[in-house]
N, C-alpha and C positions, 0 to 999 in steps of 0.2 A: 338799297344795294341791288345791284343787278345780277342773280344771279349766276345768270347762264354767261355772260361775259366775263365774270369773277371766275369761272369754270373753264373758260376756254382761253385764258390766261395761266390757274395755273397748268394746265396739261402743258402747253406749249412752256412757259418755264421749267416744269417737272424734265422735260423732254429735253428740251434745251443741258440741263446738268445732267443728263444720261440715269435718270432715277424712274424706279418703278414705283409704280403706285404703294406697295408693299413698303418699299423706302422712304418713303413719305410716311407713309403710316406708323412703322418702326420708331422714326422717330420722335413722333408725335405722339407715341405710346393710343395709337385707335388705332382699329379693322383697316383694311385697306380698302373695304365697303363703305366706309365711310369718305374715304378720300376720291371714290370710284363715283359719289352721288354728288359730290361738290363739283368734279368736271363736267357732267352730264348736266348741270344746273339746275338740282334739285335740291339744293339747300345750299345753302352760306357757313364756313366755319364759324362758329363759336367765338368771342370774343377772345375768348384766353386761347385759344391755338394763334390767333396770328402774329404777335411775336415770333414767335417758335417759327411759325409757318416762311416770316418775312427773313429768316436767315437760312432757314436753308436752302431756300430756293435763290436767296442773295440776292435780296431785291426790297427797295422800300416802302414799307409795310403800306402807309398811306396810300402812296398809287397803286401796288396791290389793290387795295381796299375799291379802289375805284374800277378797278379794270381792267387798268390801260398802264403802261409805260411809257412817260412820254422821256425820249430818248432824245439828249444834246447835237448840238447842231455839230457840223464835224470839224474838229481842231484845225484851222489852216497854218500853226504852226505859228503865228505871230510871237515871238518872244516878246513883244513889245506892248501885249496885252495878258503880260503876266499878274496873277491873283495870287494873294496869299489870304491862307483861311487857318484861324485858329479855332479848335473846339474848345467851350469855357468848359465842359467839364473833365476832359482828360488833359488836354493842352496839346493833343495831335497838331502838328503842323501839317497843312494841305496847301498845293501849287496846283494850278490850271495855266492855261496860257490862252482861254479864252473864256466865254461865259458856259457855266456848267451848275450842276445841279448837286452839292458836294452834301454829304450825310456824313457825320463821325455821330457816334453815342446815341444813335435814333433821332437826331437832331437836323437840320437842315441848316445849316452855315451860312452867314451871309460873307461875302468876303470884306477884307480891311480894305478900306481905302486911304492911301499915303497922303499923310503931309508933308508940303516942304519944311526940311528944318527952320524954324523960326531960332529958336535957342539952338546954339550950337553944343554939341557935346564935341569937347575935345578929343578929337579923331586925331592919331600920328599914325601914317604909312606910310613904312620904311621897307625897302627892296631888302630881301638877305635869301640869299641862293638862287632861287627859281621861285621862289615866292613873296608874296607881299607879308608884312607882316602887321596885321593890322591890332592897337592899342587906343581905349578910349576911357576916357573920364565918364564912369555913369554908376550907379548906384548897384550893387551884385547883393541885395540882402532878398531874404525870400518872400518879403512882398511889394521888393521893387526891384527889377533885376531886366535885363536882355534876355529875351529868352530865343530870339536869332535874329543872326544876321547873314542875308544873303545877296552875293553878287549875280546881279543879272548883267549875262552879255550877250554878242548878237547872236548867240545856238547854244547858246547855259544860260540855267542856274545852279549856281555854288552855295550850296545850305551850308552855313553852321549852327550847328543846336548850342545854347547856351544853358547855363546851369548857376544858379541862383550859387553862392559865396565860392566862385569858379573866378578865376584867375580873369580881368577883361581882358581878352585877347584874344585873337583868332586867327588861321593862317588862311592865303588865296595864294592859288597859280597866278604867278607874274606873267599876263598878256596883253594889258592894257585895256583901257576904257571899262565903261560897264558905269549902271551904278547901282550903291548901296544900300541897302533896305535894313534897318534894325528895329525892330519888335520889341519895345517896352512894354509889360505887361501893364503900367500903372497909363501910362500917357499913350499907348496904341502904336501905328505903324509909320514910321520918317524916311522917307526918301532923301538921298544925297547925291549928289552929280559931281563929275570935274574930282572925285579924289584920287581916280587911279591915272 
C-alpha cells in the first residue's frame, strides 16, 4: 500500500463531504491524531477501520485501498445502452445507461445481459385509459417469480418492481413503442420488441 497516496486521497474525500478530521475520527471511534498521520502518509489504516472508513467517506473501499478513484466515463445519455444490474444478495435493482462501475452490498455487479425471448411467456397488452395494461403467464412463487419488468423508451425507463405471489400484472403510460425487459430471478433477463 502506498501510503502517502492512500493519505492524499482520504483528505481530499474527507474535504470533498465537508468533514473534519475530528469527524472522521468521531466516527471511527480513534483520536483525530490518528486520522491527521494517515493524511500526511505516515501510516495506513488498520484493516478493521476501512469498512467503516469506506462509507463514510462514500466511496469503494477497494479503490480507496488503492489510492485512486477511477471515475466513469461520462453518461452521454444513450437510452439505447441501458443496463440493468441486480444485487444477489439484497436484490436492489440498478439502471445505467452506459458502462459504469455499480457497487450494492460491498459487491461490484456485473450487469445482466438480455436474451431474446426464445419461449414465449404469454404477454396480453391491453390499452385501458391512458395506460397499458400489461398481464402475463409466468410463475409468481418465491423461488420463481418476476421480480421486474421494465419499459425502455426513447428518454425513459419505466421500472416495475414485482413481488413473488403478487398478482402478474403491471400498468405503463400509453405512448407507444419501447421495449420490454422482465427479470426472472430463476432464468435471468428477456428482452421483448414490437409489444407496444
Amino acid at each position: 500500500m502506498d501510503c502517502v497516496k492512500i493519505g492524499k486521497l482520504i483528505t481530499a474525500l474527507r474535504k470533498e463531504k465537508r468533514l473534519t478530521q475530528k469527524h472522521v475520527a468521531d466516527a471511527l471511534g480513534i483520536s483525530n491524531k490518528t486520522v491527521s498521520k494517515w493524511e500526511c502518509g505516515l501510516g495506513c489504516p488498520d484493516l478493521s477501520y476501512w469498512p467503516d472508513l469506506s462509507v463514510i467517506l462514500g466511496v469503494d473501499m477497494a479503490q480507496m485501498m488503492e489510492g485512486e478513484i477511477t471515475c466513469n466515463k461520462p453518461d452521454n445519455g444513450n437510452i439505447e445502452k441501458v443496463r440493468f444490474y441486480v444485487c444477489p444478495s439484497c436484490g436492489n435493482i440498478l439502471i445505467s445507461t452506459g458502462c459504469a462501475s455499480i457497487f450494492c452490498c460491498g459487491r461490484k455487479l456485473e450487469y445482466l445481459i438480455p436474451q431474446t425471448a426464445k419461449e414465449t411467456i404469454d404477454i396480453h397488452v391491453e390499452e385501458v385509459d391512458l395506460d397499458y395494461y400489461v398481464t402475463y403467464n409466468h410463475p409468481m412463487e418465491k423461488e420463481h417469480y418476476l421480480s421486474f419488468a421494465a419499459c425502455v423508451r426513447s428518454d425513459k425507463v419505466l421500472l416495475n418492481r414485482l413481488y413473488p405471489e403478487q398478482s402478474p400484472e403491471f400498468r405503463i403510460p400509453a405512448s407507444g413503442g419501447g421495449k420490454l425487459y422482465l427479470y426472472c430471478v430463476e432464468h435471468g433477463l428477456t428482452v421483448y420488441t414490437d409489444l407496444f
